[in-house]
N, C-alpha and C positions, 0 to 999 in steps of 0.2 A: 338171652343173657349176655351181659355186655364181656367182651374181651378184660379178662386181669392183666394190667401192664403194671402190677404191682413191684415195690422193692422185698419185701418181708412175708415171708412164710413161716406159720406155728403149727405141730402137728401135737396132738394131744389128748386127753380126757375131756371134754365138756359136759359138767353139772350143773345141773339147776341148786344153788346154796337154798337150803330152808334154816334161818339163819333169827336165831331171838336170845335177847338177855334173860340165863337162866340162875338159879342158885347152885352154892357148891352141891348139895346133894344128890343135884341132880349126875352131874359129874360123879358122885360118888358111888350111884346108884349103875353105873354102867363103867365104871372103874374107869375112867379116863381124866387125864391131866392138861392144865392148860400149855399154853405153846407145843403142841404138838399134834400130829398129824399122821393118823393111821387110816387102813381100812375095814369095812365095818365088818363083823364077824356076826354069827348068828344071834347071837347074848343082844345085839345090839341094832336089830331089824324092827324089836318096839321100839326105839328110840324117836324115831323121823314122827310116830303119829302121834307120840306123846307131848312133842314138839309141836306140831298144830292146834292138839286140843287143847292141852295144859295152860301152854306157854301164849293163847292165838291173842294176844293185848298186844303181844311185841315181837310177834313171829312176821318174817319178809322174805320174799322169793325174790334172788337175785339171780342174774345169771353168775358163774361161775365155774369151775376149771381153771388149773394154775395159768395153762399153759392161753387160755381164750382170755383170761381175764388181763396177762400181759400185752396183747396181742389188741385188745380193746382199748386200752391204753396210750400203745405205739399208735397206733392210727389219731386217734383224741389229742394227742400232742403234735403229730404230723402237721394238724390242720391246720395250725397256728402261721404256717411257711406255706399255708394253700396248697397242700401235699393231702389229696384225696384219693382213695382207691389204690391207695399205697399197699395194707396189709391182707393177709390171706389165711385163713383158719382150717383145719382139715382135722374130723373126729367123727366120731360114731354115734348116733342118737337113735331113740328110737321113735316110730311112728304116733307119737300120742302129743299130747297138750304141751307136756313140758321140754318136751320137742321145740316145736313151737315157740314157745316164751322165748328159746335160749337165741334162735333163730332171729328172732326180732328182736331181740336186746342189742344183740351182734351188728347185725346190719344197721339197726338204726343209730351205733356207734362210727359206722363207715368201714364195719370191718366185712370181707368175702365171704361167708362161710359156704365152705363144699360141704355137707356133712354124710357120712354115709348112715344108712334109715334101717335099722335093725326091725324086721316083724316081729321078731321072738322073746323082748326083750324090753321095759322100759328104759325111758331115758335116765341115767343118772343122777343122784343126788347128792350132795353133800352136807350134812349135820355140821352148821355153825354154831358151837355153845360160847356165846358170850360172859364171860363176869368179871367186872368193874374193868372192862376194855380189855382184856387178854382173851385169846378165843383156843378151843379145842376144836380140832377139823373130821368130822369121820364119814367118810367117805365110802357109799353102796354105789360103784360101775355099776352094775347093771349095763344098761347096751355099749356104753363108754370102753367097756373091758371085749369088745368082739371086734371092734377094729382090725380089718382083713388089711395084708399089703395089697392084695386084688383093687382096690377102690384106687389104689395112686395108680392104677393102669386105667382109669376112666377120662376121658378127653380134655376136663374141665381141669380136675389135678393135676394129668400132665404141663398144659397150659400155666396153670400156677407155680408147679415145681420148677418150668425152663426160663420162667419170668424171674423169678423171686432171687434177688441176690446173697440175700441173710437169711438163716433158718435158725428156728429153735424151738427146743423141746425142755421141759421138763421133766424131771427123772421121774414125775407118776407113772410118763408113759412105757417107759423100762418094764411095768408088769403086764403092759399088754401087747405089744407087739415090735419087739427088739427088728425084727425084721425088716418092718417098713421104715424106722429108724434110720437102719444101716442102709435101704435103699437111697435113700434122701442123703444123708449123709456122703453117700460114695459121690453120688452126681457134686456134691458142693465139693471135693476136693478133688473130682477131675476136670473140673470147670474152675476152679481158684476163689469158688467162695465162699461165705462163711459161716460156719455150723458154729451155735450156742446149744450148752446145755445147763441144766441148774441139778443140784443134789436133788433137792427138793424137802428131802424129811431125813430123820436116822432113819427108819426102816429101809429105806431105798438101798443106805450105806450098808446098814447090815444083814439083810437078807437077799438081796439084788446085786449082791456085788461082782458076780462074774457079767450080769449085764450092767454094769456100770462101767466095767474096766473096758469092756467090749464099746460100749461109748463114748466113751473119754477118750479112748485113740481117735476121736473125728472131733473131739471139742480145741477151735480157737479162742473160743471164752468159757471158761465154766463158770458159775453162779451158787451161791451157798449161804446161808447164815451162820451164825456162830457157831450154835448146837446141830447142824449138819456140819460143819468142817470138823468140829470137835468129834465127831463121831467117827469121819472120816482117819481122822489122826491116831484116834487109837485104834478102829479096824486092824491099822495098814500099821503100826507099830509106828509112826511118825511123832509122836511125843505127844503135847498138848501148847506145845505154842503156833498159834494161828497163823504167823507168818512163817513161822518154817512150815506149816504144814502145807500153807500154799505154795513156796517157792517149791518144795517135791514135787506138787503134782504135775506146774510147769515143767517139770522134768520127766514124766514120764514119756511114756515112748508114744507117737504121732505121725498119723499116716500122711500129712503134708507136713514134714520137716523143714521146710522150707519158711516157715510161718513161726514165729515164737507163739506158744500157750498164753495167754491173759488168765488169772485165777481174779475174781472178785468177790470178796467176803463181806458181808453188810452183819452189823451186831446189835441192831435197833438202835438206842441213842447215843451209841459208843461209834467213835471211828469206823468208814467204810474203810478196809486194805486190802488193795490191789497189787497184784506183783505180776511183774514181768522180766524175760532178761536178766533172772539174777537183783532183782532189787524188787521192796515192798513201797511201796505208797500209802500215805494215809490219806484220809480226806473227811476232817471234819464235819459233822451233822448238827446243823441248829434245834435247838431244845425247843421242844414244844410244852406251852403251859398245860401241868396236867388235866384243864378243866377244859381244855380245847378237845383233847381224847376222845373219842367214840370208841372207837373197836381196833386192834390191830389188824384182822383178819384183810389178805388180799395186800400186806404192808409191801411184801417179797415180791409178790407178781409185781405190783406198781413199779417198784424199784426197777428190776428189769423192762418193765417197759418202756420208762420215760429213758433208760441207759440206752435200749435199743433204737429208739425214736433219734439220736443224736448218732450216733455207730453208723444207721444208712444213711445219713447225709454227709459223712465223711468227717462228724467232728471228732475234735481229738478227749482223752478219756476223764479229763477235769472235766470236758462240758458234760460227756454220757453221766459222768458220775454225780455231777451236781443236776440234771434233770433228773437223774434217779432219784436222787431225794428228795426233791420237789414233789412227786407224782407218789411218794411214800407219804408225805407230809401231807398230802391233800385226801389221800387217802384215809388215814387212819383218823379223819375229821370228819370221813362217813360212816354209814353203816355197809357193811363190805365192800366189793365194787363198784361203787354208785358213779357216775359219771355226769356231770352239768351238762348240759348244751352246748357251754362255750368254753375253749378251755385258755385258761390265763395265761399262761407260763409264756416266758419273754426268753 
């Protein structure tokens, strides 16, 4: 196996997306809303086969996971500057087919994956309901959810962890193991480098929130959309306006003080704001014709990954912030995280 001499490390969930355009009743039928993003609950274990048989005209296995689908992205964009063998994936899978898939969709995007191989346990999936482009996400870990810290003590992850200059996580991975989190994290702020993390969902905000707080003291960027920061804001009695709610969290308390907090909020086709230092930014998004639209789903990850793809080469936060919308834009013109061959962006 070749040496990782990569920039970027993700540590996360990776699911296989079973992913097709359905009708509201379907949605209605398992009580779930578009734009949002839970996990699945027993009520909703028939869903995934219903999904195959019902929906199999326009049902698609992508790979997916917030935090792999970011991470597949930052590489895909890397390679434009011939920046290959750049990023690095570390998650839990289990020994079966869609194992497999996820495995080779990964790699043959140029990203590492370490994955650790659960016997007991299939690999992950997550339920993509499409309708008219807006998607509901629901999400069965399965082996995704066993992820030991034991695996970052394995030769290869070491290796990736002492290489990788920028980390990040997604707050899915907050429900399954805070621990290996905080291991990762600690090495980035006693080595001065730099830990990302994203809300990811309200539930994260509202049921996860001691390990969120627990996180955020290592986050130099944190990542959000509208309806997670909103969620955030009122948690924490912050009000409801988005840029004070981000300037707060800039302020909370941070194990390298030394470093100001970056908050960045994305609101679909409303202003990205970003604050730092006491001051918010905005950063206009170009409108897309609604007949260009596929699917939102994977809008969030892209963003974050085209922002992180410019972050490890040292650009400054207009270029992260206008790649991020590029690799959202490109995005939501496929069907989940579908990736070309070649990628454009200049």
């Amino acid at each position: 196996m070749t040496k990782f001499a990569g920039i970027l490390m993700g540590m996360g969930n990776p699911l296989l997306d079973i992913s097709a355009n359905v009708d509201q009743a379907l949605l209605d039928k398992y009580e779930l809303k578009l734009d949002t993003a839970i996990l699945a609950e027993d009520k909703h274990q028939p869903l995934y086969q219903e999904l195959v048989t019902k929906y199999s005209d326009t049902v698609q296995y992508i790979a997916g996971g917030a935090t792999q689908n970011s991470m597949r992205v930052a590489q895909w964009m890397l390679q434009t500057n011939q920046m290959s063998n750049m990023v690095a994936f570390l998650g839990c899978v289990g020994k079966d087919d869609y194992g497999n898939k996820l495995e080779q969709c990964a790699t043959k995007d140029g990203v590492t994956v370490h994955y650790m191989k659960d016997e007991s346990a299939p690999t992950g999936t997550c339920a993509a309901l499409i309708v008219g482009g807006e998607r509901a996400l629901v999400a069965n870990l399965a082996a995704a959810n066993n992820f030991q810290q034991s695996h970052l003590e394995t030769p290869k992850a070491k290796e990736i962890v002492q290489s990788a200059q920028f980390y990040y996580c997604a707050g899915f991975f907050l429900t399954v193991s805070v621990e290996s989190l905080v291991l990762v994290a600690e090495h980035a702020v006693a080595n001065k480098k730099t830990f990302c993390l994203n809300l990811s969902a309200p539930f994260i905000v509202d049921f996860f929130g001691d390990q969120l707080a627990t996180a955020l003291e290592y986050a130099d960027y944190l990542f959000g959309n509208e309806s997670e920061a909103a969620a955030y804001g009122k948690k924490n009695g912050l009000g409801e306006d988005l840029k004070e709610i981000a300037l707060a969290i800039c302020k909370l308390p941070k194990k390298d003080d030394t470093r100001p907090r970056t908050v960045v909020f994305t609101q679909g086709s409303k202003s990205t704001l970003v604050a730092c230092d006491g001051k918010v930014n905005e950063y206009a998004v170009e409108p897309l014709a609604e007949d260009k639209l596929v699917d939102t789903n994977g809008a969030g990850d892209a963003f974050v990954g085209g922002f992180l793809s410019q972050l490890v080469q040292g650009k400054d936060i207009e270029a992260a912030v206008n790649a991020g919308h590029w690799a959202a834009r490109y995005i939501i013109q496929t069907s989940g995280t579908t990736l070309s061959d070649e990628c454009t962006f200049q």
